[in-house]
N, C-alpha and C positions, 0 to 999 in steps of 0.2 A: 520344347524348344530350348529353352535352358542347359536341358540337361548334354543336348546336341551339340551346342556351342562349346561347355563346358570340354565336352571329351577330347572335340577336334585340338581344342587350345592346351588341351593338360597334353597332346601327343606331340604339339609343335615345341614345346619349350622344355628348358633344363631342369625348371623346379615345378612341378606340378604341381605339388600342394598350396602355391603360392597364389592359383586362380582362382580368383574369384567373381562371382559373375551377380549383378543385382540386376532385377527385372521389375522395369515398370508399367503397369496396363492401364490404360485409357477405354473407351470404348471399344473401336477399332483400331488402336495402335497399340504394340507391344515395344519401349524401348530397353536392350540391354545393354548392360554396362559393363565391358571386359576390364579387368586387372589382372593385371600378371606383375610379378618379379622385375624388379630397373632392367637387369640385365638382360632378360626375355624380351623386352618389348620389339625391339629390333625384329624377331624371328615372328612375331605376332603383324610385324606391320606388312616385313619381305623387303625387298628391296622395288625400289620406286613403286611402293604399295599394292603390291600385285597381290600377298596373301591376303593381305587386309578386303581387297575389292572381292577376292575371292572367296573369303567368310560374308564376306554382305551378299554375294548374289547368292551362295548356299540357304543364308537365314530370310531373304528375299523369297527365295522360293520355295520353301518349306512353310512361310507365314503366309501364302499365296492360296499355299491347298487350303489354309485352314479358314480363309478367306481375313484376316488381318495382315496390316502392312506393320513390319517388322524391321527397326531400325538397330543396328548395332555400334557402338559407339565404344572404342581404346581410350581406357583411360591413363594416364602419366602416374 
């Protein structure tokens, strides 16, 4: 799941090496935590959030097969 996240976000932004992504597990919840670059954020969120909604229904539904709910959270 991680690694998924990781790639979509290193192929949306200008500096790729700049992502970083921490994963936290609970029982049945997996919360991750995007970083990226000041300047990136913008291209990570989209305009009136539209990429952003569209990285949560992707990791939404990927944590779905695996039977975990999977929350993703940009961080500043």
């Amino acid at each position: 799941m991680k690694e998924f996240v990781e790639y979509i976000a290193k192929m949306l932004v200008d500096q790729p090496d700049s992502v970083t992504i921490e994963e936290e597990t609970s029982d049945d919840k997996i919360i991750l935590k995007l970083k990226v670059a000041q300047p990136d954020i913008g291209k990570v969120i989209g305009k009136k959030g539209r990429t952003a909604f569209a990285l949560r229904t992707l990791v939404a539904a990927v944590g779905k097969k695996t039977g975990k709910k999977v929350r993703l959270e940009i961080l500043d």
